[in-house]
BAKEBA-320913 format. One record per residue (C-alpha): residue in one letter; x, z, y. Coordinates in nm, 2 decimals. Each point is the difference from the previous one (the first is absolute). Layout:
ATOM  rest      c1      c3      c2
ATOM     A       X       Z       Y
...
***
This chain:
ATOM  rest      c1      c3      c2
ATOM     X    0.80   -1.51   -1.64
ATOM     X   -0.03    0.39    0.02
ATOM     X   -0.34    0.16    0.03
ATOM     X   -0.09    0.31    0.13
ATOM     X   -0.31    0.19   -0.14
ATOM     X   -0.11    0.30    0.24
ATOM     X   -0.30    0.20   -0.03
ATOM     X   -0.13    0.34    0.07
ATOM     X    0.11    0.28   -0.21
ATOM     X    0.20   -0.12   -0.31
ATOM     X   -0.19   -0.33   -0.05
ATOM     X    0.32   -0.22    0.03
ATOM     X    0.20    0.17   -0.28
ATOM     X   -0.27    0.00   -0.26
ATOM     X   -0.09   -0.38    0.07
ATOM     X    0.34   -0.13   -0.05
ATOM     X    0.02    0.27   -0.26
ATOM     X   -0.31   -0.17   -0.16
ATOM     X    0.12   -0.36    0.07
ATOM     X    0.32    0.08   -0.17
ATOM     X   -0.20    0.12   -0.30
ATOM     X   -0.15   -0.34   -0.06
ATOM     X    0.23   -0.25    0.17
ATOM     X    0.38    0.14   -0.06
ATOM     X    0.19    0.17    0.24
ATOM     X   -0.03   -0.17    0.34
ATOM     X    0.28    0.05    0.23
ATOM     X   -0.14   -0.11    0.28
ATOM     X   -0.25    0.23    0.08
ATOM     X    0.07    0.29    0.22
ATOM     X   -0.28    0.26    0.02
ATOM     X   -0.08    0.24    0.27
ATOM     X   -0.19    0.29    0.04
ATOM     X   -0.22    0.11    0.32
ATOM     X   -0.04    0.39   -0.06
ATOM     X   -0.19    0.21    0.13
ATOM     X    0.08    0.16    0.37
ATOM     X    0.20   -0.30    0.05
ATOM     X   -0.11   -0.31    0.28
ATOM     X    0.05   -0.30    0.08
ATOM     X    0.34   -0.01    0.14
ATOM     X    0.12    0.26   -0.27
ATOM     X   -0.10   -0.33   -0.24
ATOM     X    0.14   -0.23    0.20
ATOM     X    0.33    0.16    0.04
ATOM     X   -0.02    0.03   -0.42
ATOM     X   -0.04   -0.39   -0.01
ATOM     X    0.27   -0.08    0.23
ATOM     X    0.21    0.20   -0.20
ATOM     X   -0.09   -0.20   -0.33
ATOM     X   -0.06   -0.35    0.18
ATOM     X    0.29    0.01    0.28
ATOM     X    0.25   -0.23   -0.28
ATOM     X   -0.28   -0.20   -0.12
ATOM     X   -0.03   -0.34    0.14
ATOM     X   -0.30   -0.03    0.20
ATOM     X   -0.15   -0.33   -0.05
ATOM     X    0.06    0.12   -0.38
ATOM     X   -0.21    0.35   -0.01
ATOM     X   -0.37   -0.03   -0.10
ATOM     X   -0.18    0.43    0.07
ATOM     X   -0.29    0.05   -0.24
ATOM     X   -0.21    0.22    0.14
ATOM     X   -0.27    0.26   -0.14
ATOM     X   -0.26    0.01    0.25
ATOM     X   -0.07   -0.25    0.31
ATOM     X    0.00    0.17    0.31
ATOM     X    0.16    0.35   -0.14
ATOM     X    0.33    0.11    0.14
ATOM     X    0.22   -0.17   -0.27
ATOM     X   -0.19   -0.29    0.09
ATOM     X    0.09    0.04    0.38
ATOM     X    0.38    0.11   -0.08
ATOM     X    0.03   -0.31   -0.16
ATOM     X   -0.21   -0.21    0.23
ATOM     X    0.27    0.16    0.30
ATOM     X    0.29   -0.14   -0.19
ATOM     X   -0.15   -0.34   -0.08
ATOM     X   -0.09   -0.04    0.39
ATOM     X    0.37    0.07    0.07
ATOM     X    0.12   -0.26   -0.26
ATOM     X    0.13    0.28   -0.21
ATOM     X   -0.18   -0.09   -0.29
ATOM     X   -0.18   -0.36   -0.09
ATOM     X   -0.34    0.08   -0.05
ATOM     X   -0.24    0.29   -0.13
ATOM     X   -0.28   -0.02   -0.28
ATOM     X   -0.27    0.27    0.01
ATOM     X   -0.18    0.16   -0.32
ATOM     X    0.29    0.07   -0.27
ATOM     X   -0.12   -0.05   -0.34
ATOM     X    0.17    0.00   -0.31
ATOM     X   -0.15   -0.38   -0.06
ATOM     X    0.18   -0.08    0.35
ATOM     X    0.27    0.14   -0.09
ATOM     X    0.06   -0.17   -0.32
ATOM     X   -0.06   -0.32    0.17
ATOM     X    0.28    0.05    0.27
ATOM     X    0.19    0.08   -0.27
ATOM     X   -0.01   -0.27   -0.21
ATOM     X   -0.03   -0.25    0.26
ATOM     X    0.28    0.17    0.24
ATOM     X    0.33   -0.20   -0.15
ATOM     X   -0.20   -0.36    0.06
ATOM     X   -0.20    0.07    0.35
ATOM     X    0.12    0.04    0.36
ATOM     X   -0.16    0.31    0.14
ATOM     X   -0.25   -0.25    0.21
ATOM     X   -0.09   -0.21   -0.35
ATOM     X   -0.06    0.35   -0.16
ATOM     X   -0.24    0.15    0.27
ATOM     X   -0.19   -0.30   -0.01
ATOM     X   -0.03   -0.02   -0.36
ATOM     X   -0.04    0.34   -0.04
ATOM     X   -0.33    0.00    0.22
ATOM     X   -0.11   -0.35   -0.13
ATOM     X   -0.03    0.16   -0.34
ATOM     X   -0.09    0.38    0.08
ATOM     X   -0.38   -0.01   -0.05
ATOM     X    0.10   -0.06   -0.37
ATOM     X    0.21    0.33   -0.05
ATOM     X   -0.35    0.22    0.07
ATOM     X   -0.27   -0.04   -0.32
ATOM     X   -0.33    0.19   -0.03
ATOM     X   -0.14    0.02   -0.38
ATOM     X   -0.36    0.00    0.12
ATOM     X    0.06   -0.32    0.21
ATOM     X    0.19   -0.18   -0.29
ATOM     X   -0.31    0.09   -0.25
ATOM     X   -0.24   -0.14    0.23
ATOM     X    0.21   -0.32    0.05
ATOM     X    0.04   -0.02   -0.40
ATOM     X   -0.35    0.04   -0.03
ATOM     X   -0.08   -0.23    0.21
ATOM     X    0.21   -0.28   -0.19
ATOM     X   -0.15    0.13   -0.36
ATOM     X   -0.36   -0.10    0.17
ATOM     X    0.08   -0.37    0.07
***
C-alpha cells in the first residue's frame, strides 16, 4: 500500500517526519506540500507526479483538512480512479495507525477501520476527569 499525506503548507513532511520518529522509517509514505500561491490544479499536477506509478486500488491520501484544496486535489483523483480512497483530518494518531496497520489491511479494510476507531485518537483531560470521578463516586 503507498499513502500519500498532503496538507497545506509543510504539514505532510513534518507528520511523516513525526511518524518516523516514533514508528521507524516508513517507506511508504509520500508527503506533499500545498504552498502558498499555489491551487488546486498546481496540487494536483504534484500528485500525479508522485501517484502516476502507484497502483490505484493500492493508494490510500490522508488529508489535513476536509473540504480544503488538498482535500479536493485528492478527492479529483479518487473520482477519476486515480487513487482508492481519501481520509480527511491527518493526525499523527491516524497516521500511526495506517502505519502499523498498512502491511495487513486492503485500502477499503483500513478506511473502514480507521473511522470505526477515530473517535478514540482525540482525548480531552477535563472530560476523562469527570468520567473518573464519576466511577470514584459509585
Amino acid at each position: 500500500m503507498k499513502v500519500v499525506l498532503i496538507g497545506h503548507g509543510h504539514t505532510a513532511e513534518a507528520m511523516k517526519g513525526a511518524v518516523e520518529m516514533i514508528f521507524g522509517k516508513v517507506d511508504d509514505f509520500y508527503p506533499i506540500a500545498f504552498l502558498p500561491k499555489e491551487g488546486l490544479q498546481d496540487l494536483v499536477t504534484k500528485m500525479k507526479a508522485v501517484t502516476d506509478a502507484f497502483d490505484a486500488d493500492d493508494t490510500l491520501v490522508i488529508a489535513d483538512l476536509f473540504a480544503g484544496t488538498p482535500y479536493n486535489a485528492a478527492a479529483t483523483l479518487a473520482l477519476q480512479h486515480e487513487v482508492h480512497d481519501v481520509i480527511a483530518g491527518m493526525s499523527l494518531p491516524i497516521c500511526l495507525e495506517v502505519a502499523s496497520q498498512m502491511a495487513n489491511m486492503q485500502v477499503e479494510e483500513l478506511v473502514t477501520y480507521i473511522m470505526k476507531n477515530s473517535d478514540g485518537y482525540t482525548k480531552a483531560l477535563s472530560i476523562i476527569n469527570r468520567e473518573q470521578a464519576e466511577e470514584e463516586d459509585f
